[in-house]
C-alpha positions in Angstrom: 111.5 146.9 -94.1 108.5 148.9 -93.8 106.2 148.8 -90.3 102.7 148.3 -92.7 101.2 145.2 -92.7 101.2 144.8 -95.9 102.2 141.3 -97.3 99.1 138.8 -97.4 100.8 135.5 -96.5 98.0 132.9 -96.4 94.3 133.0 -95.4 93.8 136.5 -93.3 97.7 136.8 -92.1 99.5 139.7 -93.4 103.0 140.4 -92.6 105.6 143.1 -93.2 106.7 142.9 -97.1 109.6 140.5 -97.3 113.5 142.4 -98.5 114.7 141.0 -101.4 116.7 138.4 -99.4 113.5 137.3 -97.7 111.5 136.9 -100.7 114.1 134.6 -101.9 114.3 132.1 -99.5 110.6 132.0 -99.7 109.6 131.9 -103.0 110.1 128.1 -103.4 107.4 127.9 -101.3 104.8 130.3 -102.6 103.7 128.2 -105.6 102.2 125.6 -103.0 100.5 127.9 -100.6 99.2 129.4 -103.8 98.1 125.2 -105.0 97.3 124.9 -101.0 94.8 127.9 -100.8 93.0 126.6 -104.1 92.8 122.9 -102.9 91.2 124.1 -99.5 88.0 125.6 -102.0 88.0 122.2 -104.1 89.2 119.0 -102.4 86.5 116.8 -101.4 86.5 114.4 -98.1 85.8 110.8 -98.0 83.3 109.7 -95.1 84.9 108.1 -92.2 83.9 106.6 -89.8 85.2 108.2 -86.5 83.1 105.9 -84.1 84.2 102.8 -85.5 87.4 104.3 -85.8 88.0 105.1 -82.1 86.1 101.8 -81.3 88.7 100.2 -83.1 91.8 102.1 -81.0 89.5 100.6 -77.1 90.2 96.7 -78.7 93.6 96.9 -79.6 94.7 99.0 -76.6 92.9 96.6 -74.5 94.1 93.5 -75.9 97.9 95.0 -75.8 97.1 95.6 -71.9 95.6 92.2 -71.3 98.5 90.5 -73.3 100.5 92.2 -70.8 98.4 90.7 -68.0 96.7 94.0 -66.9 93.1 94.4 -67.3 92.7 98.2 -67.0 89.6 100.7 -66.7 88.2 102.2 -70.1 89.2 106.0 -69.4 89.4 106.6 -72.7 89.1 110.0 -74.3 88.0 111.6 -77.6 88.4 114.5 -79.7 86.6 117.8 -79.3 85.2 119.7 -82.0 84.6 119.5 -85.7 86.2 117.4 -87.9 86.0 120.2 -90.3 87.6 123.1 -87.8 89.9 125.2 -90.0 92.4 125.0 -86.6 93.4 122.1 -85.1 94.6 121.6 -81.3 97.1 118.7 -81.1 97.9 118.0 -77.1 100.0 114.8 -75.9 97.7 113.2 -73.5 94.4 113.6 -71.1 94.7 113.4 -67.7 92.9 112.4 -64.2 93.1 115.5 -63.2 89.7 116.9 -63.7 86.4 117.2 -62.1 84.9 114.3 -63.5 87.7 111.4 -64.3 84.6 109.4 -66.4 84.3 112.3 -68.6 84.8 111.1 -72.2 85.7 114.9 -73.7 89.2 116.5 -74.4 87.9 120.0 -74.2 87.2 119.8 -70.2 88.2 123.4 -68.8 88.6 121.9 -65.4 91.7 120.7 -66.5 94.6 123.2 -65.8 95.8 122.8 -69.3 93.0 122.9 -71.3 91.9 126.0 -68.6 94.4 127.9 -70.3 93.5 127.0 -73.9 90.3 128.7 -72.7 91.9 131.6 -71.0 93.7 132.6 -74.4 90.8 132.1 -76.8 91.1 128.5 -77.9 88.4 125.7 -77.2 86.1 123.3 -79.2 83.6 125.8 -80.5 86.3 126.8 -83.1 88.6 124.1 -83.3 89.4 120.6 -83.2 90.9 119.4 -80.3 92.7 116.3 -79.6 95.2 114.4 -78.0 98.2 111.6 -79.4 97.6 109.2 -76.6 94.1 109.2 -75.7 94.0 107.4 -72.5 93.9 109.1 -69.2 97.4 108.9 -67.9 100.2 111.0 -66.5 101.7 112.6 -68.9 105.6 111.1 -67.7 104.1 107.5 -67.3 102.8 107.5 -70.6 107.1 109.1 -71.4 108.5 106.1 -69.4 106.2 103.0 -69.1 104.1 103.2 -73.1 106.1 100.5 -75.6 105.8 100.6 -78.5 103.1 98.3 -78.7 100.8 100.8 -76.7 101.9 103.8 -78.7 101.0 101.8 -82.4 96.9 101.7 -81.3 97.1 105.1 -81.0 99.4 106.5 -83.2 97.5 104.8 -85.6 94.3 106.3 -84.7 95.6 109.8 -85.0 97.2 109.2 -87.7 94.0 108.7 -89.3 92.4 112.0 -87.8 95.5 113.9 -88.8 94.3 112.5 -92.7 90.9 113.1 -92.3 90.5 116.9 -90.6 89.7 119.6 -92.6 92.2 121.9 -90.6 94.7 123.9 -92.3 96.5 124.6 -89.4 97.6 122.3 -86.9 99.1 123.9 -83.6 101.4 121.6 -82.1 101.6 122.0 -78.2 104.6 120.6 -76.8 108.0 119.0 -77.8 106.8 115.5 -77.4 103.5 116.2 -79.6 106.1 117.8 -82.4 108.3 114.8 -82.3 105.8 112.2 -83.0 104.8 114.7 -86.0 108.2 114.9 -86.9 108.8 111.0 -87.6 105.8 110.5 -89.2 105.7 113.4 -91.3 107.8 115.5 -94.0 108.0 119.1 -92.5 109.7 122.1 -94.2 110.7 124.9 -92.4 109.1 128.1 -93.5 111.3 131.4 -92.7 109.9 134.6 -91.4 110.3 137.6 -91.2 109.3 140.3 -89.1 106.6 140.4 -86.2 106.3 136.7 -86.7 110.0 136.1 -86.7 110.3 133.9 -83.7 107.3 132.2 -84.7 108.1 128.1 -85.5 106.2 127.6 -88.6 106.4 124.5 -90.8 104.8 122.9 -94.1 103.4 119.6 -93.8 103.8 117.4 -97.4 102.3 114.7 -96.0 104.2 111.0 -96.8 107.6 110.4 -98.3 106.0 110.4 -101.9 103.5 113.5 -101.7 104.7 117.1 -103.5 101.5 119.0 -102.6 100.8 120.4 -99.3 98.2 119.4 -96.3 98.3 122.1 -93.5 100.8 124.2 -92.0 102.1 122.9 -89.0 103.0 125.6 -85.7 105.2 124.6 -82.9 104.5 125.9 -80.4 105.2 125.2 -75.7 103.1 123.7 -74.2 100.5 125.2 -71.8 102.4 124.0 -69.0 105.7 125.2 -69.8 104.6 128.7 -68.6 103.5 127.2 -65.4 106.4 126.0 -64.2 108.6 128.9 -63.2 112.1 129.0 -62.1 113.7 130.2 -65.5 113.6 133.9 -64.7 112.9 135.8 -61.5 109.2 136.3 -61.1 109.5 139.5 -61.4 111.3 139.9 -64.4 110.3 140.4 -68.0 112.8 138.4 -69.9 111.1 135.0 -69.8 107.8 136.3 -70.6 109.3 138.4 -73.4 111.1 135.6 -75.1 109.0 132.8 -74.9 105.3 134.7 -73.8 105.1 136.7 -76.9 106.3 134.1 -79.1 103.5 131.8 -77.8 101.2 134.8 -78.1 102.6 135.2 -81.7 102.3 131.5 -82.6 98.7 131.5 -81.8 97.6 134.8 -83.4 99.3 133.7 -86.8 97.6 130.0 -86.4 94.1 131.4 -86.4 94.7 134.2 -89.1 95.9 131.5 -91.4 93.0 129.6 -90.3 90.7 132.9 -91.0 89.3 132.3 -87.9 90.8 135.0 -85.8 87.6 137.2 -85.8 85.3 134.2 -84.7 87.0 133.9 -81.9 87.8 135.8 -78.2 91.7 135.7 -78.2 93.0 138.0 -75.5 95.7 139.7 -77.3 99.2 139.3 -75.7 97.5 136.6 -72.6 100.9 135.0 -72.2 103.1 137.6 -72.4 101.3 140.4 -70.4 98.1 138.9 -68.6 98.8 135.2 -67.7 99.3 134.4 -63.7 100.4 131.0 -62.5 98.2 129.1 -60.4 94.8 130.4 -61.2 92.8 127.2 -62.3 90.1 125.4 -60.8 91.3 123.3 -57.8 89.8 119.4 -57.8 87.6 119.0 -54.3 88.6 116.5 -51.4 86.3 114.2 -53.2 88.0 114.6 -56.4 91.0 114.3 -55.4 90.7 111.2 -53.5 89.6 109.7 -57.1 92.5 110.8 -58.9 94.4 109.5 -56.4 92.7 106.0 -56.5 93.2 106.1 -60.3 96.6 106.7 -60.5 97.7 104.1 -57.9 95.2 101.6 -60.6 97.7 102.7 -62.7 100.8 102.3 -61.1 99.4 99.1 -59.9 98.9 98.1 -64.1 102.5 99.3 -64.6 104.4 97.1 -61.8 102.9 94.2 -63.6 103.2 94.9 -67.1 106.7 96.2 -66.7 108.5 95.1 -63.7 111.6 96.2 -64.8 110.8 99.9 -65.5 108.6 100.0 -62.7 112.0 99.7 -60.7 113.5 102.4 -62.7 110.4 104.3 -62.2 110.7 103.7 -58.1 114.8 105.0 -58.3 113.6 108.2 -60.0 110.4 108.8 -57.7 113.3 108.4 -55.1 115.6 110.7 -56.0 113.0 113.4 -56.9 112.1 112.9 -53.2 115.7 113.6 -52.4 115.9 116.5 -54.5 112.4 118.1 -53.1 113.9 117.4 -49.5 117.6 119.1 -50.7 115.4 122.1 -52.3 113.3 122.3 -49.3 116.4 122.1 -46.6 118.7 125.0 -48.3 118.2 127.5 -46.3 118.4 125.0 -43.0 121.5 124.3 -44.7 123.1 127.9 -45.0 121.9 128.7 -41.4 123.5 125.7 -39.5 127.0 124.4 -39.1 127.8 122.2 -42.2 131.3 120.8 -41.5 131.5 120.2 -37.9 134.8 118.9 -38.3 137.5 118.7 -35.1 140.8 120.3 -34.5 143.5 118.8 -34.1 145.8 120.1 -31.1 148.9 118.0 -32.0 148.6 118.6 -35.8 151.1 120.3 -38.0 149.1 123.6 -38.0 147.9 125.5 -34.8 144.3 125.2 -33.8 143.9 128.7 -34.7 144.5 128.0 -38.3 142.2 125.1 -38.0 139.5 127.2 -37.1 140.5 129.6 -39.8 139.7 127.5 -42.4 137.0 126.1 -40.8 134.9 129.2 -40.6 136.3 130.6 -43.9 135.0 126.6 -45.6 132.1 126.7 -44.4 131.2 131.0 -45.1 132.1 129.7 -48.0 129.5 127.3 -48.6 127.0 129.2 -46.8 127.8 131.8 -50.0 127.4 129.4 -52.9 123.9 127.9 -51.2 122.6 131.3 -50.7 123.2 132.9 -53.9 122.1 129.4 -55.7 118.8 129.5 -53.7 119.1 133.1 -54.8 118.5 132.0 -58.6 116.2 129.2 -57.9 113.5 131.0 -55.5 111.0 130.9 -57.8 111.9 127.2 -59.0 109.0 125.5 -57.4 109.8 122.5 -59.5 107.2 120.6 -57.6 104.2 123.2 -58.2 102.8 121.1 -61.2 102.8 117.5 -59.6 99.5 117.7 -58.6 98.0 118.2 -61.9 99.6 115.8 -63.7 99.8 117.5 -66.5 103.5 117.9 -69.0 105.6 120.5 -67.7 109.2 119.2 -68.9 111.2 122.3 -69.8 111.5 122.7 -73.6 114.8 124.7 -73.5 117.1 122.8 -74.8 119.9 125.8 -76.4 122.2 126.5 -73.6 122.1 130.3 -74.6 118.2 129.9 -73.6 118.9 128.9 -70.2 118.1 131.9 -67.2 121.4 134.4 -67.4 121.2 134.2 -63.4 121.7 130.4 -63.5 124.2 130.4 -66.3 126.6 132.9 -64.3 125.8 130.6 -61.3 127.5 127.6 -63.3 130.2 129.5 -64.9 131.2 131.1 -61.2 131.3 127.6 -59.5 135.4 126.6 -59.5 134.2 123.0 -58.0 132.3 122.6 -61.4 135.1 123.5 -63.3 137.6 121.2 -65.4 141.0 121.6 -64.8 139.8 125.5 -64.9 137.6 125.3 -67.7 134.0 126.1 -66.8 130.4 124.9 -68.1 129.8 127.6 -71.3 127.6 125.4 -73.4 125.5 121.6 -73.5 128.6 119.4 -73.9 130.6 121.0 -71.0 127.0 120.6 -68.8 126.5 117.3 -70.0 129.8 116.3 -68.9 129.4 118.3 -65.5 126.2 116.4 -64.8 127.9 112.9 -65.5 130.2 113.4 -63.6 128.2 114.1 -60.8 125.8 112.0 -61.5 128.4 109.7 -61.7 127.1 107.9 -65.0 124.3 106.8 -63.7 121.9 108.0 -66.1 122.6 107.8 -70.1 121.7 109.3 -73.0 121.3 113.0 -71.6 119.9 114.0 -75.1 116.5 113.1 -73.8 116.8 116.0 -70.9 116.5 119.4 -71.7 119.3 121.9 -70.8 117.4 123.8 -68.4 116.7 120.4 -66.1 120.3 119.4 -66.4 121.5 122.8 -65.5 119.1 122.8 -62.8 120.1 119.3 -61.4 123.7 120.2 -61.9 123.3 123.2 -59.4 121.3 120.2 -57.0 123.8 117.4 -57.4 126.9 119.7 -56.8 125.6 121.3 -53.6 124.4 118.3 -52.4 128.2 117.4 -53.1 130.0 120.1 -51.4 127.5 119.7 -47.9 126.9 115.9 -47.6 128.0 114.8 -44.1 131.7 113.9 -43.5 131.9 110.8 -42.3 133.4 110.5 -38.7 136.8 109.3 -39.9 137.2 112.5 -41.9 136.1 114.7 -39.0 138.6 112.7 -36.9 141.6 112.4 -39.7 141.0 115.6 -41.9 141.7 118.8 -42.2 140.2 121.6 -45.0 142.8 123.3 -47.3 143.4 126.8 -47.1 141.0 129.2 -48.7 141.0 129.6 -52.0 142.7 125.8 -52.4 142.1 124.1 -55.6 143.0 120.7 -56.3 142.7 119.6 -60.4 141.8 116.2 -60.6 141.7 113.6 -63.2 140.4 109.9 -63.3 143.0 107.0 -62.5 141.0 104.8 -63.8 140.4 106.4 -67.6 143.1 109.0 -67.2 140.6 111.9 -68.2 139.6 115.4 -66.4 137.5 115.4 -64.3 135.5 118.4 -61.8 138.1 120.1 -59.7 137.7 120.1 -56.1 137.3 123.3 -54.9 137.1 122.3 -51.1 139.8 120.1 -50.4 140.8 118.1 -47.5 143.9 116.8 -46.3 145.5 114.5 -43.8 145.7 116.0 -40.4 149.2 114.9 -39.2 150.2 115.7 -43.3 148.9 119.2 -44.0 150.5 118.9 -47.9 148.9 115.0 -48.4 145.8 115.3 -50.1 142.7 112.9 -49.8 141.1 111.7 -52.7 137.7 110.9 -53.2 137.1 106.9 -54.9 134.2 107.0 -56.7 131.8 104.5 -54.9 128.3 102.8 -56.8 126.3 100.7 -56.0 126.4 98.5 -59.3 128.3 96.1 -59.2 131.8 96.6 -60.9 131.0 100.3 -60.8 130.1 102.9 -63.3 133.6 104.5 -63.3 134.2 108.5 -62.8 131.0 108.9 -64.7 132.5 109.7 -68.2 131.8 107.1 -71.6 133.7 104.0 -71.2 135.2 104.8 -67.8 134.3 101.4 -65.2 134.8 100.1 -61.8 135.7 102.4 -58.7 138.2 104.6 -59.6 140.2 107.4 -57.3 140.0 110.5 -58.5 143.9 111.7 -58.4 145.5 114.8 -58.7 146.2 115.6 -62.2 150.0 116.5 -61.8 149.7 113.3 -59.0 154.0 113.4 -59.2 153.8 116.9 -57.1 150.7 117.0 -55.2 151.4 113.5 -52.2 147.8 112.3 -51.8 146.3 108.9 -49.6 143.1 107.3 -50.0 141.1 108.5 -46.9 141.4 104.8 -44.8 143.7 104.2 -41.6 145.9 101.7 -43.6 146.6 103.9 -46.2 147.2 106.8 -44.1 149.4 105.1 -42.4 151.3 103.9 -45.2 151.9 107.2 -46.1 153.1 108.4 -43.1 155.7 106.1 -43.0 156.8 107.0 -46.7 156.9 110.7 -45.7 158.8 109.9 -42.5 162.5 109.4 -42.3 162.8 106.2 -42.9 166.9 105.7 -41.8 166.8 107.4 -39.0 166.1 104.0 -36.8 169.0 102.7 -38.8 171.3 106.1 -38.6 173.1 107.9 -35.8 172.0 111.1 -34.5 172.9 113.9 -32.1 175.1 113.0 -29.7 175.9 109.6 -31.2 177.5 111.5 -34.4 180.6 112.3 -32.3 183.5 111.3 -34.4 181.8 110.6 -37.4 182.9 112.9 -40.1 181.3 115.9 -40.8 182.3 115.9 -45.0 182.9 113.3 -46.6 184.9 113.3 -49.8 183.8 111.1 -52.6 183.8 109.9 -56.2 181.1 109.0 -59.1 180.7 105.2 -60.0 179.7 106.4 -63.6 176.4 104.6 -64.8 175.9 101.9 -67.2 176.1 98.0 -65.5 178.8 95.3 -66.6 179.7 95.7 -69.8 178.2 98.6 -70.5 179.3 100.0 -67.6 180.9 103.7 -67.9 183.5 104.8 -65.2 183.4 108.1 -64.5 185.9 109.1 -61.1 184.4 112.8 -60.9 185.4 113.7 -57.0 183.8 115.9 -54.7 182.7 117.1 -51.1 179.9 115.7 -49.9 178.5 117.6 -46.6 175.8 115.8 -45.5 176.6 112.4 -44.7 174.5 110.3 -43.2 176.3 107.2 -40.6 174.9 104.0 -39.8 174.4 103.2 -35.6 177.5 100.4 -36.4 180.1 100.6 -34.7 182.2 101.6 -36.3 179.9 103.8 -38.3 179.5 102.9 -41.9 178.8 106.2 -44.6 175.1 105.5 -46.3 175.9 105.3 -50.0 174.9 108.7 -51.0 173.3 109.2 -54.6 174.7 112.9 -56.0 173.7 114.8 -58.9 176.4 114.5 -62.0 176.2 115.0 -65.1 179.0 112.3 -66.6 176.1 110.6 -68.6 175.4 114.1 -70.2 172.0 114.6 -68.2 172.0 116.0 -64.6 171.0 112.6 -62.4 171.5 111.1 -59.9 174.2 108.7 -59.4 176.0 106.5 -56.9 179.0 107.7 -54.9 181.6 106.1 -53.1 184.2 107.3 -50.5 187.6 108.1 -51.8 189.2 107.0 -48.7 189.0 102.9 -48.4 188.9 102.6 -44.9 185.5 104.1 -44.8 183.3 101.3 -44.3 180.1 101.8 -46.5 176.3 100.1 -46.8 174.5 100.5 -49.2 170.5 102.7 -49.8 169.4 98.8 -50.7 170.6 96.8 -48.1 169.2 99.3 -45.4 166.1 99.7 -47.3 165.7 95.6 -47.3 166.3 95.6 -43.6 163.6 98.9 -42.4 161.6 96.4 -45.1 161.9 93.2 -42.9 161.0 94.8 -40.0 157.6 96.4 -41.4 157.0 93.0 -42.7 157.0 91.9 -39.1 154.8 94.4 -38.3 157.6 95.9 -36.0 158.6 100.0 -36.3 161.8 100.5 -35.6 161.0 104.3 -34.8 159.3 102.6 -31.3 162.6 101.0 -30.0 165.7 101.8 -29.1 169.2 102.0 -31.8 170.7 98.3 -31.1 172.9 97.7 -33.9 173.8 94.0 -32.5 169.8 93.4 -32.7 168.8 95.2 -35.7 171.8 94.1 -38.0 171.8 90.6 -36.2 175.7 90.9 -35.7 178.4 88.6 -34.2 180.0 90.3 -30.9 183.0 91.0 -32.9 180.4 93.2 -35.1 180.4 90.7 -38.4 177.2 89.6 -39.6 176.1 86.6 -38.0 176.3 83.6 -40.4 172.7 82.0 -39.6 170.9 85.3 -39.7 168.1 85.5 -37.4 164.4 85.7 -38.8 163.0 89.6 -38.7 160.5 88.5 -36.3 162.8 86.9 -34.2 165.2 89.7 -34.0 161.6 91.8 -33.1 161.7 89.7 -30.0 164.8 89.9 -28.8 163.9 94.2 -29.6 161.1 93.9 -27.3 163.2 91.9 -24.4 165.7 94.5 -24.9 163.8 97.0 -24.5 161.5 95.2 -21.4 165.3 95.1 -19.8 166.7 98.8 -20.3 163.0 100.0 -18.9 163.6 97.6 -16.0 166.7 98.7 -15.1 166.0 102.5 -14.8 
């Protein structure tokens, strides 16, 4: 491909001559910019009425409001420009933010958007300016709040504008502004080539039915896109390289296929060389204090009209407020003491390993906080909010996202699942569900920088949240390095790993899950499609890794299952003294009555447990054999038949009772008379005794042997 301009495209737009390959995909189109260019010369244009017109769009956006109760101000706006402009400016929606909030005007430079329109050579005097909702509003209440209803006045209106300008070249500011387009209209995609390769250039046919064409369509960022930073350091060139020249690009093609670029005072290369963020004119106290009024008017219009979004709209002001406070307490974060957790003298593990892991958690954190506020220190995500104007990201590719906050995600092991981490939209998606616990659906509407962005937010505010005081009291951290996989019990599917794990204090190997808590009623599950109520969130191989829920009861519980629970029931020590020290036995086979195989297969068995009896009975041992062709475990009996035996069962069934009666064994002394309620002689009594009345006669034993000392 040559480097010479010399490839007339359309209007005064020349381009590097197209390769073979190039020229093919475009020479389907090149018979109707040829039928395009002619019908520009000839095509006549009916008078219309553009007063009554707009007239029209005031009644019917006024009668929707009042039907809706609200009787709102007229702060209606109109287009700029000719009619006839070769280039039109197509912009989502005015706002208050201006000098004069009466004015009537799109084209108001006072406006930070409309500022830099100026700055980079477009305005009125050459082009036809406009907006698709053409009410003063803020650009997300007219996202969240404007039914259908609302939108129809206006769509209509431009609708008719869009069929009435003479422009042959429509630049398309903003994703929202392209959507609407989108739906409405059938758009072809027009390849390129060369310098105006990234350029996003479309053919408009017009309706469903139409073959001819009506403009070419650009799409192009908005103006506020570039003034929201936080995708690239400031001082780096990549953002402004990949999206700066392309906007740069877009608009130097629109007004040579327009033939307007020598009319007007672009400033070659403004976004990608010469634009600085903030310069615009500021609003004065005065000013101010009327925007302010106007947009609590419209709040005010919007808490009647739609009471049910309005409280949607109050969660999300709320939670921005959290996440301006999280963004603007990092570094208080990294600097303080984040788990101020307590040592446990008595525990398993020495203080001094307490303290280990401590330090090492919380370095830890400290690291991950720091190097995120690292990638985000020029994310004022809040820079924009007093202009009101549309700064929702429009990178929506997760390749597009800043390679500093992509390596941020990928290093994080606590946004990982089951070692897998984030490397494209569905893995993020599913990242931010999960944290956000499923509280906000259909994530196609967000862009992929905001959810990578609010992933990074939602998972440190995760990893520091305050421990409650049970945990500080009851928990432990895991060693460094720990990492727990994790899955849902409720939906049985992956979910984040937890890369700082605690355990139970008095169990250093129990692990304590986190149950997913919500504040809707039933729950919203783990956070995943389908997934409902309040589920634990389990180890994934739950058979190796013991785990609790992190309450007393359950702590508890498991304490006792991890504790020995014959030894009230068995001799120890001393009391072993002429109990056998092996014990030789036989299998019982396996199978029941009938089916029941015998299999005889004898053995030593060295570790045999005796009852506090007296005599001592052997505890039924259950021994590995492999008489049913598999390795299990199976029930033994002594050879010798004098050995009295009692079965796993029947002593399980008795620790049982005693739980039941809310007595631990562990806590009084070994009477066998008591605990097995015998006869003197040593039989079973024949009218057992109740557990809790044996528990009595425990504690009136045990008030007697203290008394006697």
């Amino acid at each position: 491909m040559g480097s010479k301009l010399d490839f007339l495209l359309f209007g005064n737009c020349s381009i590097e001559a197209p390769t073979s390959e190039e020229l093919d995909k475009i020479s389907q189109y090149l018979p109707l910019l040829k039928a395009f260019h002619k019908s520009l010369k000839t095509r006549l244009k009916e008078t219309w009425d553009f007063g009554t017109a707009f007239e029209d769009l005031v009644k019917q956006d006024t009668t929707v409001w009042k039907s809706l109760g609200v009787d709102r101000s007229p702060h209606f706006v109109q287009p700029s420009g000719s009619i006839n402009s070769p280039l039109a400016i197509h912009l989502f929606n005015p706002t208050f933010f201006v000098a004069d909030s009466q004015s009537k005007v799109t084209d108001d430079p006072t406006n930070p958007t409309i500022c830099l329109l100026h700055k980079c050579g477009l305005s009125s005097n050459h082009c036809f300016m406009f907006d698709e909702i053409c009410r003063r509003e803020r650009t997300d209440d007219c996202l969240l709040f404007y039914i259908e209803d609302l939108r129809r006045p206006h769509r209509n209106f431009i609708q008719k504008v869009r069929e009435n300008m003479s422009a042959a070249v429509e630049i398309c500011f903003g994703e929202e502004v392209f959507k609407e387009i989108f739906k409405t209209t059938r758009l072809v995609r027009f390849p390129l080539w060369g310098m105006f390769k990234s350029v996003r250039l479309w053919i408009d046919l017009g309706g469903s039915n139409s073959s001819s064409m009506k403009r070419f369509i650009i799409q192009a960022y908005h103006p506020q896109f570039f003034c929201r930073p936080g995708r690239f350091d400031k001082t780096s060139s990549e953002f402004f390289e990949t999206y700066g020249r392309t906007q740069d690009l877009a608009i130097l093609m629109a007004t040579q296929l327009a033939g307007i670029q020598h009319q007007i005072k672009t400033k070659p290369r403004f976004f990608e060389f010469h634009f600085v963020r903030g310069q615009y004119s500021r609003l004065s106290a005065k000013q101010d204090m009327e925007r302010q009024e106007h947009l609590r008017e419209a709040l005010d219009a919007f808490r009647v009209a739609f009471p049910k979004t309005f409280e949607e709209f109050e969660l999300r002001q709320s939670r921005r407020k959290e996440e301006k406070d999280l963004f603007k307490g990092l570094k208080d974060i990294s600097s303080g003491t984040l788990v101020p957790m307590h040592t446990h003298p008595n525990g398993p593990i020495s203080e001094q390993e307490q303290i280990f892991r401590l330090n090492a958690r919380n370095d830890k954190l400290r690291l991950i906080i720091t190097s995120f506020d690292k990638v985000v220190k020029d994310m004022d995500l809040f820079h924009n909010e007093e202009s009101d104007d549309y700064v929702e990201s429009e990178i929506f590719n997760f390749e597009d996202i800043s390679t500093p906050l992509r390596l941020w995600l990928y290093s994080q092991d606590g946004l990982k699942v089951h070692g897998l981490p984030i490397t494209n939209r569905e893995t993020l998606e599913l990242s931010f569900s999960l944290l956000d616990k499923g509280r906000r659906a259909h994530l196609n509407k967000f862009s992929t920088e905001y959810l990578a962005r609010m992933v990074g937010i939602m998972y440190i505010r995760k990893i520091t949240r305050t421990e409650s005081g049970f945990k500080q009291v009851k928990a432990i951290p895991g060693e460094p390095g720990k990492l727990i996989r994790l899955k849902c019990k409720g939906c049985q599917r992956p979910v984040l790993d937890d890369a700082f794990p605690f355990f139970v204090a008095e169990l250093r190997s129990c692990y304590l899950i986190e149950v997913v808590r919500s504040a809707q009623k039933g729950g919203n599950g783990c956070g995943q499609n389908g997934c409902k109520g309040k589920p634990g969130l389990v180890p994934a191989n739950h058979m190796v890794q013991d785990h609790t829920r992190m309450e007393t009861r359950a702590i508890s519980q498991t304490k006792r299952r991890k504790e020995n629970w014959k030894s009230p029931l068995c001799r120890t020590g001393k009391d072993l003294e002429g109990c056998a020290e092996t014990v030789r036995v036989r299998c019982r086979g396996y199978g029941q009555g009938s089916q029941k195989i015998e299999c005889g297969r004898e053995r030593d068995y060295d570790t045999p447990e005796w009852t506090i009896h007296s005599p001592a009975r052997l505890v039924q041992p259950r021994l590995k054999c492999d008489c049913d062709g598999k390795e299990k475990d199976h029930y033994f009996e002594p050879v010798d038949k004098g050995i009295d035996m009692v079965s796993l069962t029947s002593l399980r069934k008795i620790y049982q009772g005693f739980l039941d009666a809310r007595c631990n064994l562990a806590d009084y002394p070994k009477l066998p008379e008591i605990i097995f309620d015998l006869e003197p002689n040593g039989d079973p009594k024949k009218k057992p005794r109740t557990y809790r009345q044996r528990f009595e006669y425990l504690k009136n034993a045990t008030m007697a042997l203290i008394g006697s000392r």
